[in-house]
DRENMARFI-463533 format. One record per atom (N, C-alpha, C, O): residue in one letter; x, y, z; residue number from 1. Coordinates in Angstrom, 3 decimals. Layout:
r:X:Y:Z:k
A:X:Y:Z:NUM
...
! end
This chain:
r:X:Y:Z:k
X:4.464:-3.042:16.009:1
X:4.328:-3.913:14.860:1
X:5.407:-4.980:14.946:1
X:6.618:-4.793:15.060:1
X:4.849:-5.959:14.884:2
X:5.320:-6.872:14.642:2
X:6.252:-7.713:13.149:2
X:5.556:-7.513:12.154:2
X:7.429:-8.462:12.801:3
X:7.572:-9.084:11.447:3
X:8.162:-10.235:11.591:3
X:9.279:-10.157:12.103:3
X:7.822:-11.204:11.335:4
X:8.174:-12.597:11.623:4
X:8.719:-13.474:10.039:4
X:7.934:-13.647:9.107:4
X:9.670:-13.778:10.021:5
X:9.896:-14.444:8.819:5
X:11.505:-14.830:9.019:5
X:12.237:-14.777:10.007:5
X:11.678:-15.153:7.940:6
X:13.578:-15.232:7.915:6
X:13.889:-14.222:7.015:6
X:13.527:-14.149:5.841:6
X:14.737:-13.277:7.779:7
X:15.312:-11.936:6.737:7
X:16.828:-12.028:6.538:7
X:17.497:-11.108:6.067:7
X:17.476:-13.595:7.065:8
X:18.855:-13.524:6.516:8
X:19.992:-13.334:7.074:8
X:19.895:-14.248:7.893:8
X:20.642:-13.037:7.213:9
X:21.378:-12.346:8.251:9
X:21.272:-10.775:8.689:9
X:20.587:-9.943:8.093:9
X:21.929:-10.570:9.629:10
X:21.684:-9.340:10.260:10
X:23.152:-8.438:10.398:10
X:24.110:-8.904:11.015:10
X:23.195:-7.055:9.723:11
X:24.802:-6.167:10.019:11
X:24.712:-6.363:11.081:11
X:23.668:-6.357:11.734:11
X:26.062:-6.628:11.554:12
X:26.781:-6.696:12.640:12
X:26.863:-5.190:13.336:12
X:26.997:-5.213:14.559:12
X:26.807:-4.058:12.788:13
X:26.462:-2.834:12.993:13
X:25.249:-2.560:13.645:13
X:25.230:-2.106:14.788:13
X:24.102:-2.836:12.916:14
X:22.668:-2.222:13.688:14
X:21.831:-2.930:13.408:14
X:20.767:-2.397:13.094:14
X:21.932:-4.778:13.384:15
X:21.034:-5.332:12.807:15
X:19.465:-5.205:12.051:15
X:18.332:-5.596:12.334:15
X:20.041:-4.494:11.029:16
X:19.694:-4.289:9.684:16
X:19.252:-5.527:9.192:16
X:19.792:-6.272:10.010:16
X:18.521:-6.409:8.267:17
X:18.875:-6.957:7.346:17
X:20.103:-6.608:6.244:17
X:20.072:-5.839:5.283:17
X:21.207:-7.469:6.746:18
X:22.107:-7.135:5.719:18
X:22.612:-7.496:4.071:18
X:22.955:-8.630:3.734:18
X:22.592:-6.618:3.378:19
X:22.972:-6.544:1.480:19
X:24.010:-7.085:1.182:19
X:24.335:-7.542:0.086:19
X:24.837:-7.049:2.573:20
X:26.740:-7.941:1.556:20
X:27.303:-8.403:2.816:20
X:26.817:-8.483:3.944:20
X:28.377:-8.669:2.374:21
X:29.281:-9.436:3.698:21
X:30.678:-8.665:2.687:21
X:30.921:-8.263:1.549:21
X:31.280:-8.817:3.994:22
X:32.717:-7.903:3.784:22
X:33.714:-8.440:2.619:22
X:33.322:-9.584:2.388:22
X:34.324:-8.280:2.155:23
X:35.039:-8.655:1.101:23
X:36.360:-9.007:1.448:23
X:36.945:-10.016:1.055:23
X:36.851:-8.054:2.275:24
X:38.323:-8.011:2.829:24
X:39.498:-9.380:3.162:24
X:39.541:-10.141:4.128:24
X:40.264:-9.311:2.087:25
X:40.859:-10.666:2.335:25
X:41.355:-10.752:3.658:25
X:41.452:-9.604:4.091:25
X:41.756:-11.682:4.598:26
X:41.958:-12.088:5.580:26
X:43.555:-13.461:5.164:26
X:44.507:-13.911:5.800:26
X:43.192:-13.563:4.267:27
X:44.668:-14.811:3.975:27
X:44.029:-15.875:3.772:27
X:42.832:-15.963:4.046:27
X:44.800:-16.959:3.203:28
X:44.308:-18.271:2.792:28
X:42.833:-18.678:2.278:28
X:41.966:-19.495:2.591:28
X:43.088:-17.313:0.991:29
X:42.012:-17.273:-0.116:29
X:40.645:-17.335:0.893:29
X:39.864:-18.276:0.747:29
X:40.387:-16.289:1.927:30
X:39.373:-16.256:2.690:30
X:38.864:-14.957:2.882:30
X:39.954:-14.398:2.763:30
X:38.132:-14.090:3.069:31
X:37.492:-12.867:3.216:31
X:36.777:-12.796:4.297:31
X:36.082:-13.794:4.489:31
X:36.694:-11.899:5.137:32
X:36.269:-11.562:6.482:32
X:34.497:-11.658:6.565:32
X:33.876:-11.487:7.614:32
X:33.908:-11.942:5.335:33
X:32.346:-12.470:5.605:33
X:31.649:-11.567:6.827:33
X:30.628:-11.982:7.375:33
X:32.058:-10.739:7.082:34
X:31.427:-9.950:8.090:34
X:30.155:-9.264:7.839:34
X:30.277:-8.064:7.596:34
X:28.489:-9.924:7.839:35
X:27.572:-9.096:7.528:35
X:27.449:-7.545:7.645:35
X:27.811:-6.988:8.681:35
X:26.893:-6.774:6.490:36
X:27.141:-5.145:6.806:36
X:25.599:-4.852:5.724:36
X:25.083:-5.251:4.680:36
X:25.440:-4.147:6.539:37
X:24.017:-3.337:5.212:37
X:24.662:-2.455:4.455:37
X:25.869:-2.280:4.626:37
X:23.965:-1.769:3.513:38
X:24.359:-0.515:2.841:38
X:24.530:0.518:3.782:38
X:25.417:1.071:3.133:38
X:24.451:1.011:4.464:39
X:24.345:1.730:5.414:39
X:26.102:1.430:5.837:39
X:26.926:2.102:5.216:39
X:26.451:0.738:6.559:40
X:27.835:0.548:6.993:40
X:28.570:0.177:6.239:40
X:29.731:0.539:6.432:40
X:28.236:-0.908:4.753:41
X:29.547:-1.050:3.824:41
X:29.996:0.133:3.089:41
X:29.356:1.178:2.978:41
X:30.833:-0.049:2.730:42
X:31.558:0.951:1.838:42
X:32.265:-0.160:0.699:42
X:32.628:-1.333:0.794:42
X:32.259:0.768:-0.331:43
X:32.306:-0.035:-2.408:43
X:33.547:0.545:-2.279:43
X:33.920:1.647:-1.875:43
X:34.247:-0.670:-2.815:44
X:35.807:-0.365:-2.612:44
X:35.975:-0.780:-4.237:44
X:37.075:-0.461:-4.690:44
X:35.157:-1.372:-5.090:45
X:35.300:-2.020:-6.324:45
X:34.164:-2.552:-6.940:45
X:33.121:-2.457:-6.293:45
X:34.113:-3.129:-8.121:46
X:32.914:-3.730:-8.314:46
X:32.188:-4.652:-7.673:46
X:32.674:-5.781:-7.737:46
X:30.971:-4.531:-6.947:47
X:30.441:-5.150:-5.860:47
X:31.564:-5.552:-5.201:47
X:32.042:-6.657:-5.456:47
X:31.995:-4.927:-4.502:48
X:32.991:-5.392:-3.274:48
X:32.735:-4.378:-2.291:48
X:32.494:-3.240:-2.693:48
X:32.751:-4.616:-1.110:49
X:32.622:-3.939:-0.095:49
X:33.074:-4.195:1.267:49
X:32.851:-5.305:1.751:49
X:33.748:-3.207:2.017:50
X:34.318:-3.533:3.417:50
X:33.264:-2.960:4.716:50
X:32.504:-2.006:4.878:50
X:33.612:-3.871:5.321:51
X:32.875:-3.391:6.550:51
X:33.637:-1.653:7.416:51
X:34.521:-1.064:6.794:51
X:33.350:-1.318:8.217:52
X:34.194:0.128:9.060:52
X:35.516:-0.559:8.981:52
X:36.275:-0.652:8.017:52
X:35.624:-0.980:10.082:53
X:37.204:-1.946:10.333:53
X:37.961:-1.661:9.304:53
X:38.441:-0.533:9.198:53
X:38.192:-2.629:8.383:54
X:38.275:-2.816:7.110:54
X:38.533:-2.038:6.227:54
X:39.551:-2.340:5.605:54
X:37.863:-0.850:5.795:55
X:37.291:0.184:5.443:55
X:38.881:1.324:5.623:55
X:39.790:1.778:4.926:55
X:38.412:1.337:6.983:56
X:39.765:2.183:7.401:56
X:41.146:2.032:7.293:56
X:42.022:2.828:6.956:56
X:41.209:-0.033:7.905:57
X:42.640:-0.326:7.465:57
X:43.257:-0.446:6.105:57
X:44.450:-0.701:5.945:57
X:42.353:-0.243:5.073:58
X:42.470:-0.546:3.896:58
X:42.716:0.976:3.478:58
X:43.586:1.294:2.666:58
X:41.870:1.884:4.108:59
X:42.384:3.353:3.480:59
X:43.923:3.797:4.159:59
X:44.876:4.442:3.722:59
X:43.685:3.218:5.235:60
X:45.250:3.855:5.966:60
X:46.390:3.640:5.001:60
X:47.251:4.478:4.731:60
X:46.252:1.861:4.292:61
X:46.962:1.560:3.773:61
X:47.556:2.042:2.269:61
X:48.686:2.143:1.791:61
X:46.371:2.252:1.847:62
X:46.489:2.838:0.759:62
X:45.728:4.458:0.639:62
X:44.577:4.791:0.360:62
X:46.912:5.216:0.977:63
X:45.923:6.867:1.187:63
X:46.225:7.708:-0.147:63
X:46.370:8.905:0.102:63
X:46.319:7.465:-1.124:64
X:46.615:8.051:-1.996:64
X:45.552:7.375:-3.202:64
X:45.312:8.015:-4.226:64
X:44.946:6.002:-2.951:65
X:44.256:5.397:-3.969:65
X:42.581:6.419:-3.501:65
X:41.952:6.648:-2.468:65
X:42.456:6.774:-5.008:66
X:41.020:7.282:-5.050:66
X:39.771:6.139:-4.973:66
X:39.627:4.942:-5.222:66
X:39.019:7.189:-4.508:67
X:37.581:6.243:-4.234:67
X:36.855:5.692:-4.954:67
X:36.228:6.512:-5.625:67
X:36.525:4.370:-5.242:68
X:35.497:4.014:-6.311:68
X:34.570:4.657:-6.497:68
X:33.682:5.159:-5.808:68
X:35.021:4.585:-8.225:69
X:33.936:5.303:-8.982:69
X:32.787:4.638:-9.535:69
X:33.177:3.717:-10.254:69
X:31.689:4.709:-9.505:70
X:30.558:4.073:-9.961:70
X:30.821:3.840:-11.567:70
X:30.566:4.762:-12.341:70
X:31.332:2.600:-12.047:71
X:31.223:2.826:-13.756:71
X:29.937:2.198:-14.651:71
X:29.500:2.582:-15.736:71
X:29.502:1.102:-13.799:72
X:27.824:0.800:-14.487:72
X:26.762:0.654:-13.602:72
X:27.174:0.456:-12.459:72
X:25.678:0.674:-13.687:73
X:24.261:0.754:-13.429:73
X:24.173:-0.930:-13.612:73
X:24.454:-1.559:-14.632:73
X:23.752:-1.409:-12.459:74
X:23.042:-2.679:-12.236:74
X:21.825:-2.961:-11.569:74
X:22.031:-2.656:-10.394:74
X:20.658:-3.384:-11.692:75
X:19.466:-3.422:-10.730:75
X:20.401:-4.076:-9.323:75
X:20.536:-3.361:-8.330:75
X:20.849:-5.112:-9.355:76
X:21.422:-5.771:-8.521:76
X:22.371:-4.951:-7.641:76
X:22.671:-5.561:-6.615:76
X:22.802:-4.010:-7.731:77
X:24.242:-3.362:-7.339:77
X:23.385:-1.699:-6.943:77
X:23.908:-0.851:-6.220:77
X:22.050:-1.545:-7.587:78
X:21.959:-0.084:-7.319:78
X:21.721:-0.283:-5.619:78
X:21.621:-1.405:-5.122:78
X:21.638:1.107:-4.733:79
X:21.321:1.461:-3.515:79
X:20.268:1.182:-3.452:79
X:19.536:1.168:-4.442:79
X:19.792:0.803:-1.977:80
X:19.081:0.519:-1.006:80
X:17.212:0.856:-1.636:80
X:16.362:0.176:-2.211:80
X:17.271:1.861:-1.263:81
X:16.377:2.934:-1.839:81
X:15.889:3.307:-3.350:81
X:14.779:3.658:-3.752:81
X:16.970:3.129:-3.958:82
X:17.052:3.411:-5.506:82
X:16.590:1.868:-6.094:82
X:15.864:1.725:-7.078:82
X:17.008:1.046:-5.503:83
X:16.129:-0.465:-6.181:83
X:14.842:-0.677:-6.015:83
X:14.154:-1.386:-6.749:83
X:14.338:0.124:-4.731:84
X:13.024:-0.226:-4.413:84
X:11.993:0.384:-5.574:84
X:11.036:-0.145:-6.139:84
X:12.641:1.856:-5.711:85
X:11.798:2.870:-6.716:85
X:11.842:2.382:-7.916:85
X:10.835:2.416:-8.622:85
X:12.861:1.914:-8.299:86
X:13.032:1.159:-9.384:86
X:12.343:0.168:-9.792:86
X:11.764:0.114:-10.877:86
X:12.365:-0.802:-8.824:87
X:11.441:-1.920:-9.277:87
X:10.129:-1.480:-9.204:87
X:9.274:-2.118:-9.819:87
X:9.799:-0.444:-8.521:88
X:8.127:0.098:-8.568:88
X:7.577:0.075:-10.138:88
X:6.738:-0.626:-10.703:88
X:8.464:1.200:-10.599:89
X:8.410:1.658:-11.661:89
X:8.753:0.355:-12.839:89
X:8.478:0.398:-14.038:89
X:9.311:-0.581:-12.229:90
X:9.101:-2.257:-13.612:90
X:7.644:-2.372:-13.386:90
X:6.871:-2.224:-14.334:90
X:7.293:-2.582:-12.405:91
X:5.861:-2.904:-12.149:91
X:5.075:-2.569:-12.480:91
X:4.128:-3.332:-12.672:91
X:4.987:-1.223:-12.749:92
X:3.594:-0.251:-13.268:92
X:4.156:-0.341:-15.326:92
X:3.371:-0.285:-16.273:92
X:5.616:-0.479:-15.397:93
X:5.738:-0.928:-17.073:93
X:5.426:-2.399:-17.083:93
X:4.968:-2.596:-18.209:93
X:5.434:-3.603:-16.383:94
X:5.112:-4.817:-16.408:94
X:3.428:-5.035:-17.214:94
X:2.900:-5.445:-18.247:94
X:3.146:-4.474:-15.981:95
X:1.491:-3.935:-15.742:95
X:0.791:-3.002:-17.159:95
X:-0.311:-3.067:-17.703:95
X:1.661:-2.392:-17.343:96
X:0.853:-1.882:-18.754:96
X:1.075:-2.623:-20.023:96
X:0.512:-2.561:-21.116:96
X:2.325:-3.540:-19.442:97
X:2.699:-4.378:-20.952:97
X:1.932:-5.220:-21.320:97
X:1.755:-5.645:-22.462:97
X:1.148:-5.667:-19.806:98
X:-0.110:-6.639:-19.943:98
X:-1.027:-6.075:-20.436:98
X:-1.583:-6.887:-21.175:98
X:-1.492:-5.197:-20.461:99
X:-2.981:-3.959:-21.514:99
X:-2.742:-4.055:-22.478:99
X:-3.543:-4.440:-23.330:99
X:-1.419:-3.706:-22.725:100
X:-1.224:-3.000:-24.105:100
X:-0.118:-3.748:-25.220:100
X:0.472:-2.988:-25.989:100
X:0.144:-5.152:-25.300:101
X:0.763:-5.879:-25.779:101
X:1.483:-5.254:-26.953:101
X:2.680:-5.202:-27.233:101
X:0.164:-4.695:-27.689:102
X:1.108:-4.303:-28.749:102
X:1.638:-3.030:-29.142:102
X:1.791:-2.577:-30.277:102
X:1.960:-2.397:-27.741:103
X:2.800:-1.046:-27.306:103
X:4.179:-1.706:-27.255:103
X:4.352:-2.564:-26.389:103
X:5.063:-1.436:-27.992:104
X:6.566:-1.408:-27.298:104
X:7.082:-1.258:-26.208:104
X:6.721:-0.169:-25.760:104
X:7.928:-1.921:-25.343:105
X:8.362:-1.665:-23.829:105
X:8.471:-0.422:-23.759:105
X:7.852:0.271:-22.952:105
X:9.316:0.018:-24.647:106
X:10.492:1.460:-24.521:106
X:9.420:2.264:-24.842:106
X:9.661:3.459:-24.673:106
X:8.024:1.937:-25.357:107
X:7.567:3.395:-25.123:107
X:6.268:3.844:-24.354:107
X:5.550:4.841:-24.281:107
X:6.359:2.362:-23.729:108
X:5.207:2.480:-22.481:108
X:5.923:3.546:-21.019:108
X:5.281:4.181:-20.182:108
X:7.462:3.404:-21.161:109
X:7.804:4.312:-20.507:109
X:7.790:5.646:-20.035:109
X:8.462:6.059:-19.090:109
X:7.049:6.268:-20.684:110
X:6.355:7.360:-20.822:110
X:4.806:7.354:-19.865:110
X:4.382:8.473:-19.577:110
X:4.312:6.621:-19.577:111
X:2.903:6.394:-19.487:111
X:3.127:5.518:-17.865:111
X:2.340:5.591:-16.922:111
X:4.411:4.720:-17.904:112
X:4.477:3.836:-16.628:112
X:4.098:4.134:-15.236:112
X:3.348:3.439:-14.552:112
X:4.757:5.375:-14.824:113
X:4.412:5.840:-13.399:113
X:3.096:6.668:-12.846:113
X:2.320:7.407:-13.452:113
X:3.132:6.356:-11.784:114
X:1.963:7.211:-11.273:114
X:2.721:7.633:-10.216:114
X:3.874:7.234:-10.058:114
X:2.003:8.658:-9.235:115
X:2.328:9.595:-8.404:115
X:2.549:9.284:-7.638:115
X:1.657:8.846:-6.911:115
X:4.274:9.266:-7.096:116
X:4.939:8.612:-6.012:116
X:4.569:9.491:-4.630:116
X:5.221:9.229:-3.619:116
X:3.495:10.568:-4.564:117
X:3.192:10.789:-3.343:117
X:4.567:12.222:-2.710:117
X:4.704:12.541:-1.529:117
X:5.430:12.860:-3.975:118
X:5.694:13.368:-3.935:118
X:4.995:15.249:-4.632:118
X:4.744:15.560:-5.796:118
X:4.875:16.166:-3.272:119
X:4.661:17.310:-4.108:119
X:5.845:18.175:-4.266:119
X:5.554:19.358:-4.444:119
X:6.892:17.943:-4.252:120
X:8.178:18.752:-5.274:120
X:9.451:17.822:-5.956:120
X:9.974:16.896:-5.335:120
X:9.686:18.059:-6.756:121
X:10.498:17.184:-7.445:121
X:12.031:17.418:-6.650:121
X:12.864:18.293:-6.413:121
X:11.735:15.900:-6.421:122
X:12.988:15.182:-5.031:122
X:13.914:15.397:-5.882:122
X:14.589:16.159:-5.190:122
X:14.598:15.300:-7.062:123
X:15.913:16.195:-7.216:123
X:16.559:17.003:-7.279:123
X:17.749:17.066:-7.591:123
X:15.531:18.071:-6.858:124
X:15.877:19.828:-6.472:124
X:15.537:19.412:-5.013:124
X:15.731:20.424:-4.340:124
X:15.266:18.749:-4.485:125
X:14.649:18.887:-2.694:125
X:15.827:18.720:-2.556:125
X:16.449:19.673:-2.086:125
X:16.775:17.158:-2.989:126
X:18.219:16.320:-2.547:126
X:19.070:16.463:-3.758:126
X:19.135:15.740:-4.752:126
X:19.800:17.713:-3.416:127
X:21.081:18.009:-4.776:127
X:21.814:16.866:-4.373:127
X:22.239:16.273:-5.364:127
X:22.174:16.245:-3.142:128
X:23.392:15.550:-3.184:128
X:22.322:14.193:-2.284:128
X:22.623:14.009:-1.105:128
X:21.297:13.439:-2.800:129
X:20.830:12.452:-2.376:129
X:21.559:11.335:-1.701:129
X:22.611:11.061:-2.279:129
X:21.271:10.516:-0.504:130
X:21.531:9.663:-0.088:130
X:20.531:8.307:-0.390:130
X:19.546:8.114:0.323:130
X:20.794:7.607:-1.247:131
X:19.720:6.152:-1.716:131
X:19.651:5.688:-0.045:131
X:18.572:6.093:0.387:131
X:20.042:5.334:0.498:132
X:20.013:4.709:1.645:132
X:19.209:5.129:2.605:132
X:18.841:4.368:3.500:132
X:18.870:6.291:2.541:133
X:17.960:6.803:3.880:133
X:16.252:6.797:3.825:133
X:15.574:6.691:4.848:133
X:15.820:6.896:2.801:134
X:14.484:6.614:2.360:134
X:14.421:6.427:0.979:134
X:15.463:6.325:0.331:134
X:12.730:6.340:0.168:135
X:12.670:6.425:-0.639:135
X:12.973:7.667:-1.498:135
X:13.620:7.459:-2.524:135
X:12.565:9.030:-1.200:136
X:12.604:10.298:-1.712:136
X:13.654:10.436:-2.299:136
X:13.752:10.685:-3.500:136
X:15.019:10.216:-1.131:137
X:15.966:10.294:-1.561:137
X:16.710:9.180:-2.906:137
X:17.552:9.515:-3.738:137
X:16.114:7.942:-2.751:138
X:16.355:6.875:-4.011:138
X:16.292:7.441:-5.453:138
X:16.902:7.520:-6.518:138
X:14.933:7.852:-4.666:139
X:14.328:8.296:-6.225:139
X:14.748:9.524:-6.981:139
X:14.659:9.762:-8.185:139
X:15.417:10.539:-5.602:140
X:16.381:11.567:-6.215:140
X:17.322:11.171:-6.388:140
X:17.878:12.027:-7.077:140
X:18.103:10.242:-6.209:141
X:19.027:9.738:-6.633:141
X:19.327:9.197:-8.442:141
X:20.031:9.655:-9.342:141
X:18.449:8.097:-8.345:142
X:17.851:7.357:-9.729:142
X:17.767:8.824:-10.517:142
X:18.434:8.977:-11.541:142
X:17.092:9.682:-10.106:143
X:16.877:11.224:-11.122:143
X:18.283:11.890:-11.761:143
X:18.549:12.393:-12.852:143
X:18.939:11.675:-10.709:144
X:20.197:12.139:-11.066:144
X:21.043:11.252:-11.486:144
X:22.082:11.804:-11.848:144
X:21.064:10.234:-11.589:145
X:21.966:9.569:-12.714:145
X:21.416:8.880:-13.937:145
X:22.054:8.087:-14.630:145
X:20.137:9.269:-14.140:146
X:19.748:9.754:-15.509:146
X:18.879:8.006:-15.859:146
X:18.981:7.507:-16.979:146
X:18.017:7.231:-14.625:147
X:17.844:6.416:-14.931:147
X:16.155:6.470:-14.521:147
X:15.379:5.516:-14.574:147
X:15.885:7.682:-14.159:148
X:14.550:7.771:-14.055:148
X:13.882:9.321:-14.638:148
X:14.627:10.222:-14.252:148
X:13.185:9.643:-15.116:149
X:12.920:11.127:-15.397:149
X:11.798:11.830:-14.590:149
X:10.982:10.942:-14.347:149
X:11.381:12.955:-14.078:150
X:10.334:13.919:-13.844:150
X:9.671:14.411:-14.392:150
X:9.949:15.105:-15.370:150
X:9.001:14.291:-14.116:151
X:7.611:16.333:-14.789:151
X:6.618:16.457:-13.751:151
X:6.404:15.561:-12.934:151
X:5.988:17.598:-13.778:152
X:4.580:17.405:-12.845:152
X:3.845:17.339:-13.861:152
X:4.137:17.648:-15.016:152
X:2.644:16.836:-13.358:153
X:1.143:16.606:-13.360:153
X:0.141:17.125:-12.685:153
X:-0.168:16.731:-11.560:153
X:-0.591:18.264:-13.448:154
X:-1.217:18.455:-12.423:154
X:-2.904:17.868:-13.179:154
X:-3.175:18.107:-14.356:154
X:-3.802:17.151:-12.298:155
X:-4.957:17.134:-12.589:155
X:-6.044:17.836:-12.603:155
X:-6.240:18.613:-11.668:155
X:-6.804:17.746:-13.448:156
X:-7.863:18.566:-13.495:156
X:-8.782:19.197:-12.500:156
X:-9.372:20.264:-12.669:156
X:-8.853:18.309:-11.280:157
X:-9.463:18.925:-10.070:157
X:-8.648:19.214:-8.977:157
X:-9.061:19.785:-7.967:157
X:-7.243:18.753:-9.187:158
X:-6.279:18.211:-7.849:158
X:-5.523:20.189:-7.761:158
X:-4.817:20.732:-8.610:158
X:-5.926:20.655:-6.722:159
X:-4.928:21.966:-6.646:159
X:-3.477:21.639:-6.356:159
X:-2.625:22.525:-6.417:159
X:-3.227:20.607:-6.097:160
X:-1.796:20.265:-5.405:160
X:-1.007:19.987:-7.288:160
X:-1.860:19.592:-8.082:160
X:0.211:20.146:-7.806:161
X:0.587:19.612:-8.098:161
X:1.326:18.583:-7.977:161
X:2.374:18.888:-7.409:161
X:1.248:17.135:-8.340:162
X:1.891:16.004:-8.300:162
X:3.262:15.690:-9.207:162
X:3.333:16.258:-10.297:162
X:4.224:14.912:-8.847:163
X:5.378:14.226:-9.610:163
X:5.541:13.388:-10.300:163
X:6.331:12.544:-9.877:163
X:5.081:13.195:-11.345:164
X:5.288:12.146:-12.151:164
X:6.425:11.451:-12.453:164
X:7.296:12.262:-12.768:164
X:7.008:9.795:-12.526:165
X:8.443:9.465:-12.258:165
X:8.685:8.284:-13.801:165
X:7.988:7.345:-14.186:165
X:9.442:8.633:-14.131:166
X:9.024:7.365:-15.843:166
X:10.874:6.997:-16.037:166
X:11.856:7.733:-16.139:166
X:10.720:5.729:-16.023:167
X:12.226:5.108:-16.497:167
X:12.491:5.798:-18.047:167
X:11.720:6.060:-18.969:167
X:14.005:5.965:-17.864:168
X:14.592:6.608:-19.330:168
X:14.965:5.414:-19.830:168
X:14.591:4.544:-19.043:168
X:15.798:4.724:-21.218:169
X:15.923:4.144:-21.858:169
X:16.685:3.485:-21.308:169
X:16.820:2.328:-21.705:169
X:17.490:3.970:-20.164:170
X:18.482:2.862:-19.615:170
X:18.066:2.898:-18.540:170
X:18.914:2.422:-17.786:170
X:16.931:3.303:-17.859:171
X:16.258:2.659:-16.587:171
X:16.213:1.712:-16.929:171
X:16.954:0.744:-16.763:171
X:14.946:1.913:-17.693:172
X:14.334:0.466:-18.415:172
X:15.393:-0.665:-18.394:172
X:15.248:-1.725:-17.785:172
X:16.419:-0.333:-19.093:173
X:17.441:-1.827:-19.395:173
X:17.908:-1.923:-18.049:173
X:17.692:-3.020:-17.533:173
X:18.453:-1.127:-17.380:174
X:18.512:-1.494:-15.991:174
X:18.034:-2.755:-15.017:174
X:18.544:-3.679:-14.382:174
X:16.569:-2.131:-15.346:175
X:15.517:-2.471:-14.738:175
X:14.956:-3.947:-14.917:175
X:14.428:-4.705:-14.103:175
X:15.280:-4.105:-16.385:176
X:15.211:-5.386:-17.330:176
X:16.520:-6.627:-16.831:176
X:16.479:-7.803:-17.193:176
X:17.660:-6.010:-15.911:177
X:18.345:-7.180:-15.941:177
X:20.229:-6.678:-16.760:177
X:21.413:-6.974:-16.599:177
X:19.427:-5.842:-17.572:178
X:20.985:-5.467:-18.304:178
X:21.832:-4.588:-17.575:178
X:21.325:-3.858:-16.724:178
X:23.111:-4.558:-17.804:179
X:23.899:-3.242:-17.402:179
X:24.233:-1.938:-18.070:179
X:24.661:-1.845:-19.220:179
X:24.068:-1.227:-17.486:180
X:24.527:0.299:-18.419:180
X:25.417:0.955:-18.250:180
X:25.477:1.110:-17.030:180
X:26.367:1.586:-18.813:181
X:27.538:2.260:-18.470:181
X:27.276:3.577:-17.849:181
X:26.398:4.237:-18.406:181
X:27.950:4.197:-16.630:182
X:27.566:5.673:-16.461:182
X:28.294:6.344:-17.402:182
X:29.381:6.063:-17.906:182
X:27.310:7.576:-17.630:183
X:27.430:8.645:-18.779:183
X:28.882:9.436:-17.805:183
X:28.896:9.717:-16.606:183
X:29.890:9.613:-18.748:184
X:31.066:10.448:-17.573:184
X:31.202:11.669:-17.516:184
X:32.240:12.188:-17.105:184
X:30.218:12.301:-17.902:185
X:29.862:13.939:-17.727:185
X:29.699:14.105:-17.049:185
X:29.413:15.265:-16.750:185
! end
């Protein structure tokens, strides 16, 4: 298979289409711009990220500073994987907002998803999910920080049970553009 288009730049790592460029000051108000995907950057701060290099000389330097902590939920800022599922799930609430006008956003959420083609619920499959490696894992991800919810479904003729996937109240705003604070439990 073939893909022809302009995808941007490429990580310098495994030419990826790459998500950021390095952050790392270099001197004279300049930053090392070094393309990196999610996959090779590492979040040193709010959207900031170092390439390996970088990464390391910056931990050597400082070995006692703890690791960034995730403090809000951004569509823009979520993982790899976890944006894709995400925006699925705007789409199928977009899509019903057009039917049903005079349904409320927040409670078409309930009704939004259809069956991501999962038969066990990906947040018992991935206790400790990686967004970056596929979708399954995104979407176990998104599950676990409380911005997407589960149940099965099973249909009336279907022996398989299916996964049903529905934005929670701060998917949704998520999803919408806003930011949300993580819950610190």
């Amino acid at each position: 298979m073939f893909l022809h288009g302009d995808f941007g730049k490429h990580c310098a790592e495994c030419s990826r289409p790459s998500d950021n460029l390095c952050d790392y000051p270099i001197g004279g108000g300049k930053t090392c711009d070094r393309a990196i995907c999610d996959h090779h950057g590492h979040v040193v701060g709010y959207d900031m990220h170092y390439c390996d290099t970088h990464y390391r000389e910056w931990r050597a330097n400082n070995p006692d500073k703890p690791d960034y902590q995730l403090t809000h939920y951004r569509l823009l800022t979520l993982p790899q994987f976890a944006a894709v599922a995400m925006e699925w799930l705007k789409q199928r609430v977009d899509k019903l907002s057009q039917q049903f006008p005079e349904v409320p956003q927040g409670r078409l959420r309930h009704s939004a998803a259809k069956p991501m083609g999962c038969n066990e619920d990906p947040a018992k499959k991935h206790p400790n999910p990686d967004p970056r490696i596929n979708l399954e894992q995104g979407l176990a991800w998104l599950i676990h920080a409380g911005l997407v919810t589960s149940q099965r479904r099973k249909k009336h003729n279907e022996k398989m049970p299916r996964w049903v996937f529905m934005l929670t109240e701060d998917g949704l705003r998520v999803a919408n553009g806003e930011t949300v604070e993580v819950n610190k439990q």
